[in-house]
GUMI-200815 format. One record per residue (C-alpha): x, y, z; residue number from 1. Coordinates in nm, 3 decimals. Example, Ala and Ser with C-alpha at 12.3 -4.5 7.8 and 13.67 -1.06 7.14 Angstrom:
// residues 2
+---------+---------+---------+------+
:      c1 :      c2 :      c3 : resi :
+---------+---------+---------+------+
:   1.230 :  -0.450 :   0.780 :    1 :
:   1.367 :  -0.106 :   0.714 :    2 :
+---------+---------+---------+------+
// end
This chain:
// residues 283
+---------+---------+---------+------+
:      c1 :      c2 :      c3 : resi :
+---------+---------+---------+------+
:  -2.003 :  -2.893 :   1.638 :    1 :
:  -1.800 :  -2.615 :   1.499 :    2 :
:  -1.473 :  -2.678 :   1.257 :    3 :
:  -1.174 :  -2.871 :   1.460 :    4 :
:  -0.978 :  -2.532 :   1.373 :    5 :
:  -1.241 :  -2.305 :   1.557 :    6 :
:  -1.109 :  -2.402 :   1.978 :    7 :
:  -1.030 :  -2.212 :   2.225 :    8 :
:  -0.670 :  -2.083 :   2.236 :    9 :
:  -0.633 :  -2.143 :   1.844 :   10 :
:  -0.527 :  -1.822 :   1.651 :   11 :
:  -0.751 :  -1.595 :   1.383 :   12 :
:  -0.608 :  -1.346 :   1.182 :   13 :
:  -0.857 :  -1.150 :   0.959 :   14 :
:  -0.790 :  -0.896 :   0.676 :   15 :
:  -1.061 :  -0.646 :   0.645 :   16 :
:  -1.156 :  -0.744 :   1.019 :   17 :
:  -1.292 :  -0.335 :   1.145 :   18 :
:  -1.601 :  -0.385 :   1.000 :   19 :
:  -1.877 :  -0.571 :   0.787 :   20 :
:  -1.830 :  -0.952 :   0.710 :   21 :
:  -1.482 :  -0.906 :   0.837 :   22 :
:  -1.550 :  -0.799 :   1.182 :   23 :
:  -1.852 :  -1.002 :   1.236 :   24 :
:  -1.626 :  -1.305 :   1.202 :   25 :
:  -1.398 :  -1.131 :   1.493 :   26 :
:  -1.645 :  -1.158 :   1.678 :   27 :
:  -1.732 :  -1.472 :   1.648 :   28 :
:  -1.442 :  -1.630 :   1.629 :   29 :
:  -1.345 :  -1.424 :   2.018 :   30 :
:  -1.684 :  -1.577 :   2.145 :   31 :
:  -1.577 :  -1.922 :   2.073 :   32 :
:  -1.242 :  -1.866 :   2.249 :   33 :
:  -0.976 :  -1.805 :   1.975 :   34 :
:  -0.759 :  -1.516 :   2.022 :   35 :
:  -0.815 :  -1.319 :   1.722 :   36 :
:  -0.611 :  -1.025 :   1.534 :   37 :
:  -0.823 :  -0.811 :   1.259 :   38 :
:  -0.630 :  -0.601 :   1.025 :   39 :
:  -0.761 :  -0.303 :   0.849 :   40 :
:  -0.634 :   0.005 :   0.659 :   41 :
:  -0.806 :   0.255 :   0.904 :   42 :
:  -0.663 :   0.314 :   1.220 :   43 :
:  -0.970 :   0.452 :   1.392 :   44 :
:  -1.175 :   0.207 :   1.292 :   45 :
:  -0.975 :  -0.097 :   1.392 :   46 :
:  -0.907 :   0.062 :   1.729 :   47 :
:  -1.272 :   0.109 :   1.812 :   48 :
:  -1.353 :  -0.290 :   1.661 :   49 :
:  -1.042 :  -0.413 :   1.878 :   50 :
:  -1.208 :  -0.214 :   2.190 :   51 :
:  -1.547 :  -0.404 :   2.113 :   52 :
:  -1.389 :  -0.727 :   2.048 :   53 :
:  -1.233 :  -0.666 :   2.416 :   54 :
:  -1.574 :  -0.706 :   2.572 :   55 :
:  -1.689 :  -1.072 :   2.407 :   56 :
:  -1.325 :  -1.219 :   2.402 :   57 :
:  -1.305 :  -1.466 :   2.744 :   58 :
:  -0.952 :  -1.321 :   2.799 :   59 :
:  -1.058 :  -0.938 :   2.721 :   60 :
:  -0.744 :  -0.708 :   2.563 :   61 :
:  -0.525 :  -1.022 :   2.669 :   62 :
:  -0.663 :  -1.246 :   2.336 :   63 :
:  -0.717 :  -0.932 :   2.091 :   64 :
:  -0.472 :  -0.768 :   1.878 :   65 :
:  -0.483 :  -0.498 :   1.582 :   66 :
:  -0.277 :  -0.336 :   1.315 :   67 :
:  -0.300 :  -0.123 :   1.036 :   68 :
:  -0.217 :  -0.354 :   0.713 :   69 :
:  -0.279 :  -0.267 :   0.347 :   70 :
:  -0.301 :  -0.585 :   0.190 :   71 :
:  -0.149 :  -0.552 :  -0.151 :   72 :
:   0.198 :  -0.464 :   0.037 :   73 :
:   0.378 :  -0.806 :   0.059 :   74 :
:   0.587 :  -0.653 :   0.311 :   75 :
:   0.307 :  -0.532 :   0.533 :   76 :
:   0.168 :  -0.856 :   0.562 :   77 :
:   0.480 :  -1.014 :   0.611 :   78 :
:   0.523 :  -0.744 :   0.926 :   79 :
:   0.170 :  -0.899 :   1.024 :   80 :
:   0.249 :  -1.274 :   1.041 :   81 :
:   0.530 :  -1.175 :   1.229 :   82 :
:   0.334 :  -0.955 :   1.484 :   83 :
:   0.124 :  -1.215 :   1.537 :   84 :
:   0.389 :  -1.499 :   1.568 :   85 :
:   0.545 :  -1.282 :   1.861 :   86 :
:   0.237 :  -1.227 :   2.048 :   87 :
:   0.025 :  -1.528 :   2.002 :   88 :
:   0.306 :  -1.800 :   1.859 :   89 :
:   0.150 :  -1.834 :   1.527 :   90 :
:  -0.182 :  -1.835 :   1.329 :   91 :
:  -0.469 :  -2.118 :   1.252 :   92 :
:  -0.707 :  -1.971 :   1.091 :   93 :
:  -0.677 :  -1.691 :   0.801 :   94 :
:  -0.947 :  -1.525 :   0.656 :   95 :
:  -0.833 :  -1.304 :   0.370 :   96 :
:  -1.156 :  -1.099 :   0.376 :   97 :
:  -1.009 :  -0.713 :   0.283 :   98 :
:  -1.192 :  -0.591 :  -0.006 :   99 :
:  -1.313 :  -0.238 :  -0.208 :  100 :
:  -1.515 :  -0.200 :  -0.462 :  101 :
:  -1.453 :   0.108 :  -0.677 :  102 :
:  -1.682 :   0.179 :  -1.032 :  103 :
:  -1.451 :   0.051 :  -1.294 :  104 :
:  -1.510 :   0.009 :  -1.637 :  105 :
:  -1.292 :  -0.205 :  -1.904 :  106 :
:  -1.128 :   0.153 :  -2.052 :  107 :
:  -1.101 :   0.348 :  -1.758 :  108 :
:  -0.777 :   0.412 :  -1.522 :  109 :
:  -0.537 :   0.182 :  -1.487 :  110 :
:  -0.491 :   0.336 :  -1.140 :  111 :
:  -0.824 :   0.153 :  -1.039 :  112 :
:  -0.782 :  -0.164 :  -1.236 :  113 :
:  -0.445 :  -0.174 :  -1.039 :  114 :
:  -0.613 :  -0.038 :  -0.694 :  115 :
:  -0.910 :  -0.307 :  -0.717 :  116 :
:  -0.628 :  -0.590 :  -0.807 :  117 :
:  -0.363 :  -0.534 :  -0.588 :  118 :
:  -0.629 :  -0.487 :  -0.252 :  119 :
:  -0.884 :  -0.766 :  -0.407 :  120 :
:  -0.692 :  -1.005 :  -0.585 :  121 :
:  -0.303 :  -0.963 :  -0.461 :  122 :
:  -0.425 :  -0.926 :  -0.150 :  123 :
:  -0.545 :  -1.282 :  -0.104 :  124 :
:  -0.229 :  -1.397 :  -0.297 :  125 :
:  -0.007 :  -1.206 :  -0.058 :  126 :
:  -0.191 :  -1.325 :   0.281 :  127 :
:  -0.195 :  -1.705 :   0.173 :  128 :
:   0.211 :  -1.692 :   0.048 :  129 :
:   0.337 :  -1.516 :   0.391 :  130 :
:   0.039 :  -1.716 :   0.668 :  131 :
:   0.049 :  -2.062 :   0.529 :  132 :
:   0.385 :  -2.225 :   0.533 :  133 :
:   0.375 :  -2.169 :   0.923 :  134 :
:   0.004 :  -2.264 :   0.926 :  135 :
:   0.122 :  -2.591 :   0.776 :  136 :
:   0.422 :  -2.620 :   1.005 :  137 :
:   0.234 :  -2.607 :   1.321 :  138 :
:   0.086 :  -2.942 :   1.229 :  139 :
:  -0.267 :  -2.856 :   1.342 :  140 :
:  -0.627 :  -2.798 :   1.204 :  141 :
:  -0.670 :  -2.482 :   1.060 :  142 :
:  -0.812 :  -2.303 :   0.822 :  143 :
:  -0.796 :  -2.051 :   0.524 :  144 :
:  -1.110 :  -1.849 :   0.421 :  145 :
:  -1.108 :  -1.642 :   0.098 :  146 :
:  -1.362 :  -1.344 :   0.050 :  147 :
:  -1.485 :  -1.430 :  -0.282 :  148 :
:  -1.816 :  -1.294 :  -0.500 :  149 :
:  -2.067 :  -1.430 :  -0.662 :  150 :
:  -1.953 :  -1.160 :  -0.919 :  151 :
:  -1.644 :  -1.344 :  -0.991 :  152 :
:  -1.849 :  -1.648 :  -1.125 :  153 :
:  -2.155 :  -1.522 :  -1.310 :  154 :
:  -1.944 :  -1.222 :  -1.395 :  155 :
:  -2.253 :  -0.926 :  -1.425 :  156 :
:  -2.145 :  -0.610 :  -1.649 :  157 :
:  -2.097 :  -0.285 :  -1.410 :  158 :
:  -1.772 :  -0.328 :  -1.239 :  159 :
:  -1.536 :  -0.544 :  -1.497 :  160 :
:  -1.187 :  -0.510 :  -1.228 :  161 :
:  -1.404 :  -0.624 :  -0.950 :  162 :
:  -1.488 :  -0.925 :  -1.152 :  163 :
:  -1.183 :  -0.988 :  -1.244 :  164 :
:  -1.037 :  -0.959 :  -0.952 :  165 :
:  -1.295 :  -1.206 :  -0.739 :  166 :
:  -1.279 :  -1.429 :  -1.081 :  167 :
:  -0.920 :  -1.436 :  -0.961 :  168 :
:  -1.014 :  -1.516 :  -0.596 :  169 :
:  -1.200 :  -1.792 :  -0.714 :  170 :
:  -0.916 :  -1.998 :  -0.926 :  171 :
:  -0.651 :  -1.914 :  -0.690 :  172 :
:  -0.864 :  -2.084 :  -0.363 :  173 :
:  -0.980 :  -2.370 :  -0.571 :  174 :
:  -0.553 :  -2.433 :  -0.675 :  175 :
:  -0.465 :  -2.381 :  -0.332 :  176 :
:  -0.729 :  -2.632 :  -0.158 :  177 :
:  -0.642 :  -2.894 :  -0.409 :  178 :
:  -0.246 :  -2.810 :  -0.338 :  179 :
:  -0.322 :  -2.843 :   0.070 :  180 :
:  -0.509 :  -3.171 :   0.004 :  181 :
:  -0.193 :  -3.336 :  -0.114 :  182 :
:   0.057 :  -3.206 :   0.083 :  183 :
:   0.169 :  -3.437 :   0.296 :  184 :
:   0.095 :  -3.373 :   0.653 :  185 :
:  -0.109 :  -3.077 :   0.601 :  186 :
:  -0.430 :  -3.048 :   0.791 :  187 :
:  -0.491 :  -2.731 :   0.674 :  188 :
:  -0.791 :  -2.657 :   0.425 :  189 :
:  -0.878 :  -2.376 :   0.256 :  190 :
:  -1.259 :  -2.270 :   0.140 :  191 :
:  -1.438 :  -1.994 :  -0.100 :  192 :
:  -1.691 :  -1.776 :   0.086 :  193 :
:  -1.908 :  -1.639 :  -0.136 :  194 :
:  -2.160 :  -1.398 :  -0.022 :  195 :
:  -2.523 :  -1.267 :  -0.147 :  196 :
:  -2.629 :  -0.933 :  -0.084 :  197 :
:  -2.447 :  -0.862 :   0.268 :  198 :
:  -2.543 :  -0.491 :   0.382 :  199 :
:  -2.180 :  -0.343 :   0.504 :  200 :
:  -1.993 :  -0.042 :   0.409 :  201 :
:  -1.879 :  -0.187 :   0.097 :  202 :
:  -2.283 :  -0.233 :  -0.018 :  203 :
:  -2.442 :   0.028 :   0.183 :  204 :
:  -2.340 :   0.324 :  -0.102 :  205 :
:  -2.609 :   0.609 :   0.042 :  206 :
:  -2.784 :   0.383 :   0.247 :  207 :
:  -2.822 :   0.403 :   0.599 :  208 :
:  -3.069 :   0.133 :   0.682 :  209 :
:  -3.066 :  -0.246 :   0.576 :  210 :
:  -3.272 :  -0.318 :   0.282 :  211 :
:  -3.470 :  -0.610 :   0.309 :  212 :
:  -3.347 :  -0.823 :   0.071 :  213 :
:  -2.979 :  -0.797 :   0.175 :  214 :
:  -2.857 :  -1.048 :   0.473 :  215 :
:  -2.653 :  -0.876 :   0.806 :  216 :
:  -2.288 :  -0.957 :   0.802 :  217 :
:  -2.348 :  -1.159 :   1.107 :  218 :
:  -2.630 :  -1.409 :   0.912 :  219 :
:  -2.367 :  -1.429 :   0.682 :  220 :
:  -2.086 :  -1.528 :   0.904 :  221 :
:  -2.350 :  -1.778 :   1.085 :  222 :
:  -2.423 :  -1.961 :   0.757 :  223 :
:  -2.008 :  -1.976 :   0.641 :  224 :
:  -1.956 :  -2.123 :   1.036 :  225 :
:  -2.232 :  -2.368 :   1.015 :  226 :
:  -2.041 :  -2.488 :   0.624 :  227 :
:  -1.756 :  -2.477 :   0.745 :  228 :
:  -1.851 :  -2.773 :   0.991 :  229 :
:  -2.010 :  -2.897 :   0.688 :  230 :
:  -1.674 :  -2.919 :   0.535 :  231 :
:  -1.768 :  -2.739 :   0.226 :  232 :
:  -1.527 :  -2.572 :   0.022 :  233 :
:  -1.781 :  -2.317 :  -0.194 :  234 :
:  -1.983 :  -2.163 :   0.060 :  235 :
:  -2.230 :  -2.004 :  -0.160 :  236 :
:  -2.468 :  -1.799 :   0.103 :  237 :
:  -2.830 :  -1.712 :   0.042 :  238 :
:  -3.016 :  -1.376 :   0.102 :  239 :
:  -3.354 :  -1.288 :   0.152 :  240 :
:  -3.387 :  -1.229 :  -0.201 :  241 :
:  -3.231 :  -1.498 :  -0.381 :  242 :
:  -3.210 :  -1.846 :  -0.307 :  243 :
:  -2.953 :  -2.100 :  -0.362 :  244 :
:  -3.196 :  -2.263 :  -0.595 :  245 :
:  -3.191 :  -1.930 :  -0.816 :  246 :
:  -2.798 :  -1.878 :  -0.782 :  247 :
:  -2.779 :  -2.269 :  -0.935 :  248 :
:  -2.954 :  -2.170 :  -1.229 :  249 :
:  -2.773 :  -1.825 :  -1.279 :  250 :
:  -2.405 :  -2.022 :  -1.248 :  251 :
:  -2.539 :  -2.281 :  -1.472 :  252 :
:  -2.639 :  -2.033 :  -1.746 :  253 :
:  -2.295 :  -1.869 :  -1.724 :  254 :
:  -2.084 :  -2.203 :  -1.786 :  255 :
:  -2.346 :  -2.272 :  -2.029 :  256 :
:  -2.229 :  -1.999 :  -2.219 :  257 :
:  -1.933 :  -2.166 :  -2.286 :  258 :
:  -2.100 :  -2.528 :  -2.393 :  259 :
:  -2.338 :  -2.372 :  -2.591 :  260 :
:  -2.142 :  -2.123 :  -2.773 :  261 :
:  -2.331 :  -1.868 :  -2.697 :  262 :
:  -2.291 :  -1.498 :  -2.652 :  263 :
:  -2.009 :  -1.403 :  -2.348 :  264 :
:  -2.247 :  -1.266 :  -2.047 :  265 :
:  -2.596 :  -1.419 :  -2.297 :  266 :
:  -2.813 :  -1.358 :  -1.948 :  267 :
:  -2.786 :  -0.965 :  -2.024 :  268 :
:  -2.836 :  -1.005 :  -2.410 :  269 :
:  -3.129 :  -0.916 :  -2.519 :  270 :
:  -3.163 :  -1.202 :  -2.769 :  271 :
:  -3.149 :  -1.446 :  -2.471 :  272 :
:  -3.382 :  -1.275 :  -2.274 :  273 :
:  -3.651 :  -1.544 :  -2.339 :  274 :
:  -3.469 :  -1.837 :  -2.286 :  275 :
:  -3.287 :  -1.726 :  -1.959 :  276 :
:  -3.628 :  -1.678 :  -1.792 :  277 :
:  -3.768 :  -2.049 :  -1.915 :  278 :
:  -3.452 :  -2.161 :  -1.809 :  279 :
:  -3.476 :  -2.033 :  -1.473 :  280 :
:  -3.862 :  -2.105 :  -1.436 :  281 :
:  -3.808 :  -2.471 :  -1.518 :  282 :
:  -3.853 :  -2.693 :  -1.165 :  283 :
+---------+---------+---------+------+
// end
């Protein structure tokens, strides 16, 4: 059975929705009979994912809606709630999936830093503020889904701001679940999706065919559906390289750093090299 939120005639709104993870969940969320609004920063591409969300949506053009957001503008998402509010009477479920994933580096432009926070990590912050005090006050079951990384827990080296930013992601969805939980009333819940190697335009760099170790966006938006129903809050996803079994170790190591006083990031130093792989080989 899928989540109480996910009904016919209840409301999606999702960030990021024109493509990858983002529109996959459109989809989905039109076959099962919600009327569903993606917003994007790319006008083409959000008019040709409305036009295919028109053909799998029960009630065609009538239950899909689009518009051109950029995320880290409080204002623009506050023109979105209201959008949708007027055309569909309000929202139920919110996924707060827009992401990018620029190179950064610790010293390099602040421009980035502030590019890769404000769409990554504001972004999120903004979309939860403006959606769910009417969320709450429609007194339903419903539902707020944050695009996290597994980045923003084991924290690799390569792209510090992204880390940072999902890092964010991460504390900010965990504060805001345990804030829903006890407000009075509320039957709204919020949840972490964290995804392995997805192959969508954010991933894809040169590539134009799937590698094989990387899951569609669709197997990923399967296995966050079927948790949801679950009722879990970190939806840690699988690929077809790495299994959860392997992603338990590597989150283990990293808070171990911490316990252990060891090292910051010890799974990349060279000096734990040894003990990282008999830590992960042990059954």
């Amino acid at each position: 059975m899928p989540h109480p939120a996910l009904v016919p005639n209840a409301v999606a709104v999702i960030t990021g929705g024109a493509s990858g993870i983002g529109l996959a969940a459109a989809s989905h969320f039109a076959k099962l009979g919600l009327k569903v609004c993606i917003a994007d920063h790319d006008d083409d591409k959000l008019a040709r994912a409305a036009e295919l969300l028109t053909y799998v949506a029960p009630g065609g053009s009538e239950d899909i809606m689009s518009l051109a957001v950029d995320v880290s503008h409080r204002e623009q998402i506050e023109k979105l709630e209201a959008a949708v509010l007027g055309r569909f009477g309000g929202t139920d479920v919110l996924m707060n999936n827009a992401g990018i994933g620029p190179e950064s580096t610790i010293l390099g432009p602040r421009g980035t830093w502030e590019h890769m926070l404000g769409v990554n990590l504001w972004g999120i912050i903004n979309g939860t503020q403006v959606f769910a005090p009417g969320m709450i006050a429609r007194k339903r079951p419903g539902l707020i889904i944050n695009t996290g990384s597994k980045q923003g827990i084991t924290t690799p080296p390569g792209n510090p701001a992204y880390n940072v930013a999902k890092a964010g992601v991460k504390a900010f969805t965990e504060a805001l679940q345990h804030e829903l939980r006890n407000t009075p009333g509320c039957e709204i819940s919020a949840h972490l999706l964290i995804p392995g190697f997805v192959f969508t335009g954010l991933t894809a760099r040169d590539r134009t065919e799937k590698p094989a170790a990387a899951w569609t966006a669709e197997q990923t938006v399967d296995f966050m559906l079927e948790r949801l129903a679950a009722g879990d809050f970190y939806i840690l996803c699988p690929d077809n390289d790495v299994p959860r079994a392997l992603d338990e170790k590597r989150i283990l190591w990293a808070a171990g750093d911490i316990v252990e006083n060891r090292p910051p990031l010890s799974r990349w130093h060279p000096d734990y090299a040894e003990a990282f792989k008999r830590f992960v080989d042990v059954k």
